[in-house]
MDAnalysis code that builds the backbone (N, CA, C; Angstrom):
import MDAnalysis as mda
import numpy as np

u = mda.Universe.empty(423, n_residues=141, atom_resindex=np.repeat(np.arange(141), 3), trajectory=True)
u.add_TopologyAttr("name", ["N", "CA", "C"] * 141)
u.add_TopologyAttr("resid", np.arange(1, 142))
u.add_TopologyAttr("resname", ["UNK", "UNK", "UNK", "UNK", "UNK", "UNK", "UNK", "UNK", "UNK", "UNK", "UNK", "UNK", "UNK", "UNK", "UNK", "UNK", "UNK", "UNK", "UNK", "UNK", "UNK", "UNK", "UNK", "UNK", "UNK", "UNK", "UNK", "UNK", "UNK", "UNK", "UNK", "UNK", "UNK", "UNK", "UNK", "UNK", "UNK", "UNK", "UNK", "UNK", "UNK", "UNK", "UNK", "UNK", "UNK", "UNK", "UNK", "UNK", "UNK", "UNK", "UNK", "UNK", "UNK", "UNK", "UNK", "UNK", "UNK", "UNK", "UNK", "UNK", "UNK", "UNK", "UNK", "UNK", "UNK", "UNK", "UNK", "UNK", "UNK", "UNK", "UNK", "UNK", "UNK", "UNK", "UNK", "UNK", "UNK", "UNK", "UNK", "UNK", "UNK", "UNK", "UNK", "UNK", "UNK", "UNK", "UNK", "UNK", "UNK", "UNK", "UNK", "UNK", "UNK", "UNK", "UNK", "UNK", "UNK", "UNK", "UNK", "UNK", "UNK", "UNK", "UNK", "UNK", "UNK", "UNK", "UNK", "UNK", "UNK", "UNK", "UNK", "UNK", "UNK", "UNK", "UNK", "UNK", "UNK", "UNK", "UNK", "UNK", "UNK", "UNK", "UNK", "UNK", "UNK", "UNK", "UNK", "UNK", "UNK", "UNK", "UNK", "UNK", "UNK", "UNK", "UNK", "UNK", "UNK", "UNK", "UNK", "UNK", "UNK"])
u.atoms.positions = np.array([
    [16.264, 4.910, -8.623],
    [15.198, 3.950, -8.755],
    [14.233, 4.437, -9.831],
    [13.889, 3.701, -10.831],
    [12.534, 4.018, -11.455],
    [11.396, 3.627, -11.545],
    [10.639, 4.428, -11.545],
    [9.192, 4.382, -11.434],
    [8.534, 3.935, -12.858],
    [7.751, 2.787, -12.307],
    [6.940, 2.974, -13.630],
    [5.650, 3.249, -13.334],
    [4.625, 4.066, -14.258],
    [3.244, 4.724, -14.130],
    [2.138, 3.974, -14.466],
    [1.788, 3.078, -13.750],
    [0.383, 2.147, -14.379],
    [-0.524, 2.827, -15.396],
    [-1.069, 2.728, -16.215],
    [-1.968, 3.452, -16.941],
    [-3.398, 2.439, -16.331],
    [-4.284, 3.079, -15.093],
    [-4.880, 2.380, -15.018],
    [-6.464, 1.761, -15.982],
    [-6.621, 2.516, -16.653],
    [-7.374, 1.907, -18.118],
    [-7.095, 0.610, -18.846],
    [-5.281, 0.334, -18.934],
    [-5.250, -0.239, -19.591],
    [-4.988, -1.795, -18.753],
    [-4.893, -1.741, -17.530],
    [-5.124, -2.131, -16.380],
    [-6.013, -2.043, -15.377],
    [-7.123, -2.830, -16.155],
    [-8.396, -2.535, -15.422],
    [-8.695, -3.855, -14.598],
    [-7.931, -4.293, -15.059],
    [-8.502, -5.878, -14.244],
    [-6.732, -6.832, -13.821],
    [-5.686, -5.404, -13.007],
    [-5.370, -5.675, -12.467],
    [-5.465, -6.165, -11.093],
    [-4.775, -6.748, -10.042],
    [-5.305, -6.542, -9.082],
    [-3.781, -5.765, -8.471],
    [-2.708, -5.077, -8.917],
    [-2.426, -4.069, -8.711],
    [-3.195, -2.524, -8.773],
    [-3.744, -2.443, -9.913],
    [-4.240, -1.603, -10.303],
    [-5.429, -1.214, -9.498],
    [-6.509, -2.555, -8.942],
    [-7.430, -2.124, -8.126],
    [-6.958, -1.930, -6.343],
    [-5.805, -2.661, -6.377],
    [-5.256, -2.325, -4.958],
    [-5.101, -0.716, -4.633],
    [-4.618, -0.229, -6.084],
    [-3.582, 1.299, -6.220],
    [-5.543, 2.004, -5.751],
    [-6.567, 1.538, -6.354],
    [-8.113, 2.257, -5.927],
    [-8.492, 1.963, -5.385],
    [-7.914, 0.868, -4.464],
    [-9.037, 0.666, -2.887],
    [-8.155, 1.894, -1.848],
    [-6.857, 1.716, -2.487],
    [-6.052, 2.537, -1.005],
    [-5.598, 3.899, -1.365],
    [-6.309, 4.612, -2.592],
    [-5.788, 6.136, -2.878],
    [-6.373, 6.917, -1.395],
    [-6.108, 7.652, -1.523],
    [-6.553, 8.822, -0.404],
    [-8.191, 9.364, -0.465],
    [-8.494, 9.591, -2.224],
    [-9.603, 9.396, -2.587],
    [-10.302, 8.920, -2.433],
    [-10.808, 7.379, -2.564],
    [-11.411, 6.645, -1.997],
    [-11.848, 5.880, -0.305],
    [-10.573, 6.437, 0.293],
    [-10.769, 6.120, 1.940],
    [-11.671, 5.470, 1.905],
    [-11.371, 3.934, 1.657],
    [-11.872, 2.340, 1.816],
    [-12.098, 2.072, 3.194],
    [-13.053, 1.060, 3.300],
    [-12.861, 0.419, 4.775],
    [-11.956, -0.236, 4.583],
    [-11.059, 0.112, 5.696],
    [-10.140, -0.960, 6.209],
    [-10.030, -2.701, 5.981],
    [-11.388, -3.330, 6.474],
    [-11.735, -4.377, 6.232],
    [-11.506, -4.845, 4.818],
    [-12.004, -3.972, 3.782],
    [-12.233, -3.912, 2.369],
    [-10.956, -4.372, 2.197],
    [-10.496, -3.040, 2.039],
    [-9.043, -3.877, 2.133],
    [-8.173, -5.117, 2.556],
    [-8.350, -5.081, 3.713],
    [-7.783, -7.251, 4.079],
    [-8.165, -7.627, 3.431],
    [-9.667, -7.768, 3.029],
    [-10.434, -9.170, 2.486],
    [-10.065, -8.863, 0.546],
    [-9.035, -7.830, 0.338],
    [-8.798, -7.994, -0.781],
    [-7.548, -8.157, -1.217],
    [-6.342, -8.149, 0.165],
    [-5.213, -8.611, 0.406],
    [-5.477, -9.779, 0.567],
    [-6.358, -10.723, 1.538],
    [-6.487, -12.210, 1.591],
    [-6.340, -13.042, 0.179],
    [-7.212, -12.188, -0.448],
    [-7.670, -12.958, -1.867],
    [-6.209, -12.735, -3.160],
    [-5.682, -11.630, -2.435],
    [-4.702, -11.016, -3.900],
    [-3.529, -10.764, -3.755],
    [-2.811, -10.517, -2.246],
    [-1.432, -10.562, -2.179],
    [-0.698, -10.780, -2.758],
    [-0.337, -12.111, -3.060],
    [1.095, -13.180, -3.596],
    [0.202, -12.070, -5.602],
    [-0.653, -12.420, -5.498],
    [-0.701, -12.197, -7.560],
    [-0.383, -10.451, -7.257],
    [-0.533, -9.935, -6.496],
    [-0.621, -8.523, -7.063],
    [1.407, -8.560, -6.894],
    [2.095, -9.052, -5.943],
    [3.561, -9.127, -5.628],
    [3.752, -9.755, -6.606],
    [3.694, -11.049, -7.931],
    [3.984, -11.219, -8.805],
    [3.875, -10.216, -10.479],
    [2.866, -9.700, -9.765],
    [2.285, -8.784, -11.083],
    [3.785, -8.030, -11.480],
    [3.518, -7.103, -9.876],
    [4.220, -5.883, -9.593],
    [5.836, -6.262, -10.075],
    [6.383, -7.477, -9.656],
    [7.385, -7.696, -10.023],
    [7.557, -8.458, -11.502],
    [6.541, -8.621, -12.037],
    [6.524, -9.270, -13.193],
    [6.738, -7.932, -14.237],
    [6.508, -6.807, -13.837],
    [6.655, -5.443, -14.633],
    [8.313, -5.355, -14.571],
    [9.382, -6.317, -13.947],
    [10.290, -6.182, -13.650],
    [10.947, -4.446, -12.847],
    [9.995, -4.323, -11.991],
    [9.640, -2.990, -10.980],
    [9.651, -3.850, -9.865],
    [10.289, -2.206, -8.801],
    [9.251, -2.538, -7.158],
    [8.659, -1.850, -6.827],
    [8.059, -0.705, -7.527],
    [7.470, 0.126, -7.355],
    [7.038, 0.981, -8.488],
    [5.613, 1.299, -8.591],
    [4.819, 1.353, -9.700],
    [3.855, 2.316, -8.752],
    [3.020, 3.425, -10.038],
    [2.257, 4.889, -9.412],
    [1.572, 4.700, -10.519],
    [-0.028, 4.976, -10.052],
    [-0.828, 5.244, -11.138],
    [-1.234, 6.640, -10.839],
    [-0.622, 7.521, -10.303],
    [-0.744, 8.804, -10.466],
    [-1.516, 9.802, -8.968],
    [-1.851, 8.646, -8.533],
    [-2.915, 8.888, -6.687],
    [-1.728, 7.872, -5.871],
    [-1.705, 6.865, -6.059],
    [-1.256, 6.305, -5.292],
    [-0.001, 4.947, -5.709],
    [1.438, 4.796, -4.956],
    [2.220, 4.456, -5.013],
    [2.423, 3.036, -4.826],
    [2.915, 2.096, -5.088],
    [2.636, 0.551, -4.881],
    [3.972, -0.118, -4.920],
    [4.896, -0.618, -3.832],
    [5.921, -0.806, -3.394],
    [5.846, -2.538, -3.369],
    [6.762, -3.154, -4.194],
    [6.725, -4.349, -3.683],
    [8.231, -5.143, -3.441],
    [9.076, -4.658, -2.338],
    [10.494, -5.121, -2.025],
    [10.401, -6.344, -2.620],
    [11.755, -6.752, -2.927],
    [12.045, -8.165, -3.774],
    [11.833, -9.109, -2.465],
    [12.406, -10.167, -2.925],
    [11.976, -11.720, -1.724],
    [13.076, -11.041, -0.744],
    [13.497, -11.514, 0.497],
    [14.093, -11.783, 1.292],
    [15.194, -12.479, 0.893],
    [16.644, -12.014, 1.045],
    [17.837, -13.291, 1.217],
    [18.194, -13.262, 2.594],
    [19.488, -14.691, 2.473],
    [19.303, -14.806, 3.788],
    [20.127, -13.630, 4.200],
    [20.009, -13.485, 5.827],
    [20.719, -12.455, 6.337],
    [20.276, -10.756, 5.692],
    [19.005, -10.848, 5.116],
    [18.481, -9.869, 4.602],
    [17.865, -9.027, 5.522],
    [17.506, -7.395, 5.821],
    [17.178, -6.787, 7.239],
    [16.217, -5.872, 6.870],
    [15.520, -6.128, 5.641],
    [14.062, -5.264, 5.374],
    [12.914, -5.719, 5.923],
    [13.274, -6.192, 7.154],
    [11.767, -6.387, 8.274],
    [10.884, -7.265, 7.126],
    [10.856, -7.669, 6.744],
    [10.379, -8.461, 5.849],
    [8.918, -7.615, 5.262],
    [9.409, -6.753, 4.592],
    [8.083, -5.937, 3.970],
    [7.570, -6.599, 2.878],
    [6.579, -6.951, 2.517],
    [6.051, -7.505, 1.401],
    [5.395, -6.395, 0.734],
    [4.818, -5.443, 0.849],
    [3.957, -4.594, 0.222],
    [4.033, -3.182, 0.728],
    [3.873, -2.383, -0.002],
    [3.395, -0.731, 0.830],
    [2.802, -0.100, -0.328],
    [1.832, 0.784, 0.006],
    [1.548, 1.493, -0.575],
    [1.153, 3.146, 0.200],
    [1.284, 4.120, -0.552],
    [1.447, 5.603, 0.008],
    [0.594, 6.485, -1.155],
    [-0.266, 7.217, -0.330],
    [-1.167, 7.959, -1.218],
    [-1.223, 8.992, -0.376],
    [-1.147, 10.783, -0.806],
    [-0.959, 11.779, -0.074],
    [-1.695, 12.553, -1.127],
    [-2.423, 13.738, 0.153],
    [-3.458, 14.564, -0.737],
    [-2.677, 16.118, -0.642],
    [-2.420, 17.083, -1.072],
    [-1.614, 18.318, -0.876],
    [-3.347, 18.997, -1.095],
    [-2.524, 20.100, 0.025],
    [-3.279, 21.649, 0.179],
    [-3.326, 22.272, -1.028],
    [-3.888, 22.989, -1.668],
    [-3.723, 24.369, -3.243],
    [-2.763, 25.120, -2.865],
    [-2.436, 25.248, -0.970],
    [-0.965, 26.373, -1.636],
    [-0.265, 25.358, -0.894],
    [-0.017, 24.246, -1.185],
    [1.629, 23.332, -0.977],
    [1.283, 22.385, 0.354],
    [2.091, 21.300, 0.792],
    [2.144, 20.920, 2.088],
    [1.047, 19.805, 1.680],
    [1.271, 18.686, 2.694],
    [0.681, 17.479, 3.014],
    [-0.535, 17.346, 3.758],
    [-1.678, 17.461, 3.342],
    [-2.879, 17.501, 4.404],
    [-3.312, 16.269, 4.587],
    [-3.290, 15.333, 4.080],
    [-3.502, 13.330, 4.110],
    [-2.331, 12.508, 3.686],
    [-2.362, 11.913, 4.824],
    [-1.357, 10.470, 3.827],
    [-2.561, 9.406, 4.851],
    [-1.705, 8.703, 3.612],
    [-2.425, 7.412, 3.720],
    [-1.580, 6.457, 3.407],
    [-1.528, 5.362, 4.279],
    [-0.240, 3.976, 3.943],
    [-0.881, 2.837, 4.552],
    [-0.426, 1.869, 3.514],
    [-0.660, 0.272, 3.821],
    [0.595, -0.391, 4.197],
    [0.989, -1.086, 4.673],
    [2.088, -1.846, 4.650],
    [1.851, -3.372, 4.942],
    [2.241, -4.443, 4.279],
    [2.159, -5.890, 4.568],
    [3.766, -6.427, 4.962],
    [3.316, -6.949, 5.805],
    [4.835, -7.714, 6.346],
    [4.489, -9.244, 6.412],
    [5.409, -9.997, 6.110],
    [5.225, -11.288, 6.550],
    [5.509, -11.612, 7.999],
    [5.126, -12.525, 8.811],
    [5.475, -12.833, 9.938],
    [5.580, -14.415, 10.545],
    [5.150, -15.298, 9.423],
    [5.488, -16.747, 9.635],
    [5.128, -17.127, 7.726],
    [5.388, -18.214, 7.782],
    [4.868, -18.851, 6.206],
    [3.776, -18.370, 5.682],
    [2.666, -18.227, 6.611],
    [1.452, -18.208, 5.719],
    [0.809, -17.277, 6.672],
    [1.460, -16.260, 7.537],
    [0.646, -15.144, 8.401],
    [1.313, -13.970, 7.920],
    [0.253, -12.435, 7.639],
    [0.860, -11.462, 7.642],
    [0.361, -10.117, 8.354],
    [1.110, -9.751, 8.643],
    [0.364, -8.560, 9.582],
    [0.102, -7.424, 8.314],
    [-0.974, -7.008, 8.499],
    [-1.792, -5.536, 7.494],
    [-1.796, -4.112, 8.280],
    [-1.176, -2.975, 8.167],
    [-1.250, -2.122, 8.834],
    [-1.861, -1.123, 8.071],
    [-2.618, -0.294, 8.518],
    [-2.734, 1.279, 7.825],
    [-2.559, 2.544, 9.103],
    [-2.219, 2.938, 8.278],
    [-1.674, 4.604, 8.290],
    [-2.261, 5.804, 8.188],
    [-2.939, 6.506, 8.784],
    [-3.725, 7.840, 8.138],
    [-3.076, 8.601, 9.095],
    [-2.743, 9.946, 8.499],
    [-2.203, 11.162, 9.483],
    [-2.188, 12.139, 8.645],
    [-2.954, 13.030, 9.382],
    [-4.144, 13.895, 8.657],
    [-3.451, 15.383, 9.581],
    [-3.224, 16.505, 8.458],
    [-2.515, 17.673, 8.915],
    [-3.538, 18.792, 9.932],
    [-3.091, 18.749, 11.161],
    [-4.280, 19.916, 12.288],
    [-5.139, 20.896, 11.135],
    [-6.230, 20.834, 12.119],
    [-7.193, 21.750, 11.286],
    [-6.658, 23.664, 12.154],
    [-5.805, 23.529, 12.533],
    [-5.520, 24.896, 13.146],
    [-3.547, 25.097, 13.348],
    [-2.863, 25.983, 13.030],
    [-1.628, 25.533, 13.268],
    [-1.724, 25.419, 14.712],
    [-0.373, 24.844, 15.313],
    [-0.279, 24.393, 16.873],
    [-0.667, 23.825, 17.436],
    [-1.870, 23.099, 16.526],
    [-2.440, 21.943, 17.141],
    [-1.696, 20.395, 16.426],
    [-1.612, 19.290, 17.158],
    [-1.028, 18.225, 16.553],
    [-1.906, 17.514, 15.409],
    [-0.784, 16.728, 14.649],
    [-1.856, 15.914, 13.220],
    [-2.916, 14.774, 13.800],
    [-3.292, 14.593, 13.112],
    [-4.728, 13.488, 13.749],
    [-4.031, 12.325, 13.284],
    [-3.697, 11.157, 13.952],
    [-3.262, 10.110, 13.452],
    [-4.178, 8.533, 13.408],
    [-4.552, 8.276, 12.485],
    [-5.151, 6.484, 12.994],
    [-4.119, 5.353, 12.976],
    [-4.210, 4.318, 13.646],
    [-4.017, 3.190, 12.555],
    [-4.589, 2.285, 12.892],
    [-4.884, 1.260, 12.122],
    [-5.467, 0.225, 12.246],
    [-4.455, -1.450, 11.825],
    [-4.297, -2.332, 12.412],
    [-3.647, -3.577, 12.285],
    [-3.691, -4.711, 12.845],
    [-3.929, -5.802, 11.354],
    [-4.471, -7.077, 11.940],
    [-3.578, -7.699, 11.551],
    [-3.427, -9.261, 11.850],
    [-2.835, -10.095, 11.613],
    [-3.178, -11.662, 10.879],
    [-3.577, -11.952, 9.855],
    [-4.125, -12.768, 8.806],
    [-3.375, -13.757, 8.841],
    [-4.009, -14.941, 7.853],
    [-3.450, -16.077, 7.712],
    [-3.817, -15.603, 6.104],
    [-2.780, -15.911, 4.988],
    [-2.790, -15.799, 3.540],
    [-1.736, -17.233, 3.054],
    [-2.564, -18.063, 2.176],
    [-1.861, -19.238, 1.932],
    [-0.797, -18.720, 0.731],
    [0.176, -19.176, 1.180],
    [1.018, -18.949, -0.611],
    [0.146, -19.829, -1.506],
    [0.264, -19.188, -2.470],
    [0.012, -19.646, -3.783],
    [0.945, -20.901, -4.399],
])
């Protein structure tokens, strides 16, 4: 699979590009922030993304996944979107991730999930996990 690397400068007024900076690890957005900028941008940021003739595009923090349409008899849970942003320790290993995922679930409803799981502050102790997930109404375009 290849990756292509947004240059986000030159893509400043994507709304891939601002999706890839609401959901880096860096920024740890409200949640909310996020829906209400999936409500507004879904379907254009899934055209963008695939208009790069990509399904997946990195501006260097964070990863931006957009599976092709659905055929029939197709069994990718119907993912519309993901994105994955992970922060590493100075000597190696995963101390944050962070993930979005959009699924469709009728014509014009999609469920929004996030992901945080955050590495113990002590070994032997377990990772800290959140998530948070709603379920929207987003009109196709």
């Amino acid at each position: 699979m290849t990756i292509q690397e947004l240059n986000a400068g030159k893509a400043s007024h994507s709304p891939s590009s601002a999706l890839m900076e609401l959901t880096n690890i860096d920024h740890m957005s409200d949640f909310n922030e996020v829906v209400e900028f999936l409500k507004a941008n879904l379907y254009d940021i899934i055209s963008e993304v695939h208009g790069f003739d990509k399904l997946l595009i990195d501006d260097g923090k964070t990863q931006l996944n957009c599976p092709p349409a659905a055929e029939p008899n197709d069994s990718h849970g119907s993912l519309l979107l993901r994105t994955l942003s992970e922060k590493e320790a100075s000597q190696g290993g995963i101390v944050l991730k962070r993930e979005f995922k959009v699924h469709a679930l009728t014509y014009d409803e999609v469920e929004i999930r996030e992901d945080v799981v955050q590495a113990p502050a002590q070994a032997g102790h377990p990772a800290i996990f959140k998530e948070n997930i709603v379920t929207v109404s987003i009109a196709k375009a």
